[in-house]
C-alpha positions in Angstrom: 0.0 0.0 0.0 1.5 3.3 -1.0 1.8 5.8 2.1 -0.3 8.1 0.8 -3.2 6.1 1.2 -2.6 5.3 5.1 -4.2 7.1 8.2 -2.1 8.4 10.8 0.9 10.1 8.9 3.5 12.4 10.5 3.2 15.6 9.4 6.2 16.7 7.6 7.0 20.7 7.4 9.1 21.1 4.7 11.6 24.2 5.8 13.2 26.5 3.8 15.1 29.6 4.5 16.0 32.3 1.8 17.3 35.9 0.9 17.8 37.6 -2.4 17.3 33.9 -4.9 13.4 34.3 -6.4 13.9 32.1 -9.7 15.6 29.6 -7.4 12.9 29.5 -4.6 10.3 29.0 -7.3 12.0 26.0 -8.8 12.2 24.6 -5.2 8.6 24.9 -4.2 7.2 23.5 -7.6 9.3 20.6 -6.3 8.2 20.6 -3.0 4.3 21.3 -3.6 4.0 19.2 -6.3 5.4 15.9 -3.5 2.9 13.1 -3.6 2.5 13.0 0.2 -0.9 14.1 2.1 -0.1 15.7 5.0 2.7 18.4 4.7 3.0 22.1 5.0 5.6 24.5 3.6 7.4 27.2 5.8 9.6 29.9 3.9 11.6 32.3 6.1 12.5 35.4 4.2 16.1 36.1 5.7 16.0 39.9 5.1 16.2 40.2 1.5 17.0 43.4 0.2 15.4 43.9 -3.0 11.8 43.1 -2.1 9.7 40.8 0.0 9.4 37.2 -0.4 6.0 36.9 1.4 4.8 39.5 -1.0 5.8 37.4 -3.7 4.7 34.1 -3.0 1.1 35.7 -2.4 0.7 34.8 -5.9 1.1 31.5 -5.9 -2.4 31.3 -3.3 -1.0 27.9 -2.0 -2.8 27.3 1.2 0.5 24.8 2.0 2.8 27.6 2.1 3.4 30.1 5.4 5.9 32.5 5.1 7.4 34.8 7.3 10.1 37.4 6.9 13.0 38.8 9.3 14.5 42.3 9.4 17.7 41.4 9.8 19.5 38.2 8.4 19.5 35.5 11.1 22.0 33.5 8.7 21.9 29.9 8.0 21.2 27.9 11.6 19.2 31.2 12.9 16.9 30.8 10.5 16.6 27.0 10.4 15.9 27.6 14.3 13.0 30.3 13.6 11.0 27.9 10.9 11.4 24.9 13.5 9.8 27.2 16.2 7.0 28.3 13.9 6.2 24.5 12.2 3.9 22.1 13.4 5.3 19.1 11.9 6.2 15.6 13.8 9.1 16.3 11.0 11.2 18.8 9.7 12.5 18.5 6.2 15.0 21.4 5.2 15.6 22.1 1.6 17.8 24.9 0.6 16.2 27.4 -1.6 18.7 26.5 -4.5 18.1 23.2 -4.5 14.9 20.9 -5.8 13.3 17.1 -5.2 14.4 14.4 -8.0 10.8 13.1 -7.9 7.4 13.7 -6.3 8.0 10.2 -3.8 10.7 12.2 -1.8 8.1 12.9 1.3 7.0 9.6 1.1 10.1 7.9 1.5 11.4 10.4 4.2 8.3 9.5 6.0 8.6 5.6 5.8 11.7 5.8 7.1 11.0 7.6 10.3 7.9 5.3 10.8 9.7 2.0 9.9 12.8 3.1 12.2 12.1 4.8 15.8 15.4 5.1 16.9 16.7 6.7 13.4 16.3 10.4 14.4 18.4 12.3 10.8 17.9 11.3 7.4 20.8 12.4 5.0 20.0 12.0 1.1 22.0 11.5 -2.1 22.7 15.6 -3.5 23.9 15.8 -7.0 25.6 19.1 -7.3 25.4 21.3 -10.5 28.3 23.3 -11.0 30.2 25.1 -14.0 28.2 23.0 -16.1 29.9 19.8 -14.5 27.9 17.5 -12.1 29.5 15.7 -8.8 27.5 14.0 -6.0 27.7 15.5 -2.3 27.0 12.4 0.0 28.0 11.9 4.3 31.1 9.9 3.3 35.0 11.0 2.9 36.8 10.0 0.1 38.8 7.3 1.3 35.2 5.5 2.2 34.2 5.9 -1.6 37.3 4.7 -2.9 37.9 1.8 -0.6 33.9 0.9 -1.3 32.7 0.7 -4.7 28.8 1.5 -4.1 28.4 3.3 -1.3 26.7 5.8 -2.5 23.9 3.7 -3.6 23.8 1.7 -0.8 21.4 2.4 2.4 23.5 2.6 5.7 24.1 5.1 8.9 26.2 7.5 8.5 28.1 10.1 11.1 26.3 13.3 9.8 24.2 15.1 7.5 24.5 17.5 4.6 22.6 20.7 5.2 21.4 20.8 1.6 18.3 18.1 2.0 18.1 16.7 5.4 14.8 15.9 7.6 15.1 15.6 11.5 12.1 14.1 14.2 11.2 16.3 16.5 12.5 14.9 19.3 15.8 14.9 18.2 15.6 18.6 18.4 13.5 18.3 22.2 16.1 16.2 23.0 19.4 18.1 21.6 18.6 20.9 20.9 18.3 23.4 17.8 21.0 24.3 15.5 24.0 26.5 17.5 22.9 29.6 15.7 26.2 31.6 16.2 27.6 29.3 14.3 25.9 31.6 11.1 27.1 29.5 8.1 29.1 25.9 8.2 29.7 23.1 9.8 26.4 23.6 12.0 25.0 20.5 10.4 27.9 18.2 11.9 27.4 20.1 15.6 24.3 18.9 15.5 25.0 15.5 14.2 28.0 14.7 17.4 25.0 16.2 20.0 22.1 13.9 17.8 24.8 10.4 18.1 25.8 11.2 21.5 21.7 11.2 21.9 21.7 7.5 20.7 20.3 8.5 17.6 20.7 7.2 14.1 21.6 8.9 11.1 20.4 7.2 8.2 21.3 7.7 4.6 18.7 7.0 1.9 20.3 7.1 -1.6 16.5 6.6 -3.2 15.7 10.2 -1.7 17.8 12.6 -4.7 17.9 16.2 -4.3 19.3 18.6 -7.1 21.8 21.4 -6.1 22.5 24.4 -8.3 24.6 26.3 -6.0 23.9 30.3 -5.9 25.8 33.2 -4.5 26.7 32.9 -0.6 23.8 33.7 1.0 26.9 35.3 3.8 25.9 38.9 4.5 29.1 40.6 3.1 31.6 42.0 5.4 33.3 45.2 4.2 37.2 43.9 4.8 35.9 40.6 3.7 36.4 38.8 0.3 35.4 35.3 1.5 33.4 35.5 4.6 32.7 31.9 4.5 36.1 30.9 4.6 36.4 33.0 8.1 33.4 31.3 9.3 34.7 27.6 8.4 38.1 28.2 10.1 36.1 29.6 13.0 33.9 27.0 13.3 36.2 23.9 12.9 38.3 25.3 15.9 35.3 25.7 18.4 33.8 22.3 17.2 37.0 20.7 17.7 37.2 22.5 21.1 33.5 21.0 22.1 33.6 17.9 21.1 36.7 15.1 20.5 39.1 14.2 22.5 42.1 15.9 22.8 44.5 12.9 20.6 41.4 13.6 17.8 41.2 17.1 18.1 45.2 18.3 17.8 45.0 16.8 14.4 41.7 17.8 13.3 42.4 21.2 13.9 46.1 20.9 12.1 44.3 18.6 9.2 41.5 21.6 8.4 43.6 24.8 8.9 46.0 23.6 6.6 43.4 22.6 4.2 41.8 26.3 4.9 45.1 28.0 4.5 45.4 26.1 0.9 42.1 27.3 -0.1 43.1 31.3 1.5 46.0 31.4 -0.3 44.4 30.2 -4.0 41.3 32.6 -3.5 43.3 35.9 -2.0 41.9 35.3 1.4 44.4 35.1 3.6 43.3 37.6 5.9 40.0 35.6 6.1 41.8 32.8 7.4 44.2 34.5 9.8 40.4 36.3 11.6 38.7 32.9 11.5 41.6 31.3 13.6 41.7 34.0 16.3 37.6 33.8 16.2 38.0 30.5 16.7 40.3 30.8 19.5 37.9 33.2 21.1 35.3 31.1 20.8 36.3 28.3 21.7 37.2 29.5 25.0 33.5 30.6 25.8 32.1 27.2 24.9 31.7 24.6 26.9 33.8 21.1 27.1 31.4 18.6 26.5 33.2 15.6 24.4 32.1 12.3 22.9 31.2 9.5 24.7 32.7 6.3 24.4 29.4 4.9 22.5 29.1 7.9 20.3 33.0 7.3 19.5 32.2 3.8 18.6 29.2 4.9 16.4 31.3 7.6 14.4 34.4 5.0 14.0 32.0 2.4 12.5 30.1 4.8 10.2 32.8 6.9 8.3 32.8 9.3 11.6 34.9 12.7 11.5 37.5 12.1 14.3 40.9 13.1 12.8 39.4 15.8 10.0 
C-alpha cells in the first residue's frame, strides 16, 4: 500500500530559509508542492532580503500549503533554520535549501517511511547531485577514502556520522532532546554540531540514496563583510576550531584542527583570502574558549568510528 493512502501520517514541514534567490525558490517549491504526500505544509523564512519581499511574492502563488514569514535582519543559515522549526507544526522537519529541488514527487513519502519503519533513526541524509560550472559531482555523508575503498556506497542504504545541510529531515524529538542548530555558528559546519549532540543522543543517522535532491549552487547567501572577500572561509576556520574545542578528545582534536587549517590555508592562499583565514583562527580561538567542554562519549565514539565518523578531519 502506498503511504499516501494510510491514516495516521506524521506531518512533515518542509523548511526553507532564503534571501535575495526568487527564480531559485520558485524552482524549489514546484518541487516541494508538487510531493505526492498528504499531510505536509511548507514554511519559507524570508532572511532579510533586500530587494523586495518574499512573502509578498509568494502571495501569488495562493498555495494554502505555504506560510511565510520574513525577518529584518538576516539571522543566517542555523538562525533561520531555528526560527521555521519554532513556527512549524510538523512531527518532521525537512529542510531544503532554496537553491536546491526534489528528484521526484515520492521524496516525502520515502522520508516518512523511514521515520515510521525506524524509531530510533532520528536524521535522514539524502543523495545531492551538485550542478556546477556545467559539470555535475554527488555531495553524499562519506570522505573520500570510504568511496574509494567501497565501490557503491553511495547507492547503498547505511548510517552514516552526519548530514549535509542541503536536503536533510530531523524528528522532532531529536531537536527536544538536543537541541536546535548553534545559531552563532551563522554559516558551516552547524549541520555536523548537531549531528555529534544527535549520536551522542543515541540517535541514528540514516542515509537513503532513493531520496535525490538537485543542487545548483547560488551566491553565498553570507551577509558581506566590508574587509571581507570570502566571509565563508572565516566562518569555516572559526567554526572547525570551536567544534573541535566541544567535542573530540584531545588525541582527535590536535590533528583535526592541524588537518583543516592547513586545508583552509590552501584554499586562503588560491582565492586571495588570507586575511579571512588568519580572523577565523583567532575567532575561533575566542570562541572556543567561551564554549563549553562537552566531548564524545565512548558509545558515540564507537558509532562515528563504525560509520565513516569525522575524528581526525
Amino acid at each position: 500500500m502506498k503511504m499516501s493512502d494510510e491514516k495516521g501520517l506524521p506531518k512533515i514541514s518542509v523548511l526553507i530559509g532564503t534571501r535575495n534567490r526568487p527564480e531559485a525558490l520558485i524552482r524549489c517549491l514546484r518541487s516541494v508542492l508538487a510531493q505526492d504526500y498528504p499531510n505536509f505544509e511548507v514554511l519559507v523564512l524570508d532572511d532579510a532580503s533586500d530587494a523586495y519581499n518574499v512573502c509578498e511574492f509568494l502571495q501569488e502563488l495562493a498555495n494554502s500549503r505555504i506560510r511565510c514569514f520574513r525577518v529584518p535582519e538576516p539571522l543566517g543559515v542555523a538562525g533561520g533554520r531555528n526560527r521555521l522549526m519554532e513556527l512549524a507544526e510538523g512531527d518532521v522537519f525537512c529542510v531544503i535549501d532554496d537553491d536546491a529541488y526534489f528528484d521526484d514527487l515520492q521524496a516525502l513519502n520515502k522520508i516518512a517511511n523511514i521515520f515510521i519503519r525506524n524509531a530510533d533513526v532520528g536524521i535522514v541524509a539524502v543523495k545531492v547531485i551538485d550542478h556546477q560550472d556545467k559539470k555535475t559531482s554527488l555531495l553524499v555523508p562519506f570522505p573520500k577514502w570510504a568511496l574509494i575503498c567501497h565501490h557503491g556506497l553511495v547507492d547503498e542504504e547505511t548510517d552514516v556520522s552526519y548530514f549535509l545541510g542541503t536536503c536533510h529531515a530531523i524528528r522532532r524529538k531529536v531537536i527536544q532532546v538536543c537541541g536546535l542548530y548553534q545559531s552563532d555558528l551563522m554559516y558551516g559546519e552547524e549541520e555536523l554540531d548537531l549531528s555529534y549532540r544527535a549520536v551522542e543522543a543515541g540517535f541514528r543517522i540514516r542515509y537513503i540514496p532513493e531520496i535525490v535532491v538537485h543542487h545548483c549552487p547560488q551566491d553565498s547567501v553570507v551577509k558581506s563583510h566590508k574587509f571581507m572577500r570570502r566571509p565563508e572561509l572565516y566562518y569555516h576556520v572559526r567554526n572547525r576550531i570551536l567544534l573541535a574545542r566541544k567535542y573530540l578528545p584531545l588525541h582527535f582534536a590536535t590533528f583535526y584542527i592541524i588537518f583543516w587549517m592547513l586545508r583552509s590555508f590552501i584554499s586562503a592562499l588560491r582565492s586571495g583570502a588570507v586575511i579571512e583565514f588568519v580572523q577565523g583562527i583567532v575567532a575561533g580561538i575566542q570562541f572556543a574558549k567561551k564554549a563549553k567542554r562537552t566531548p564524545l562519549s565512548r558509545e558515540a565514539i564507537r558509532y562515528l568510528r563504525k560509520h565513516h565518523g569525522r575524528l581526525w578531519y
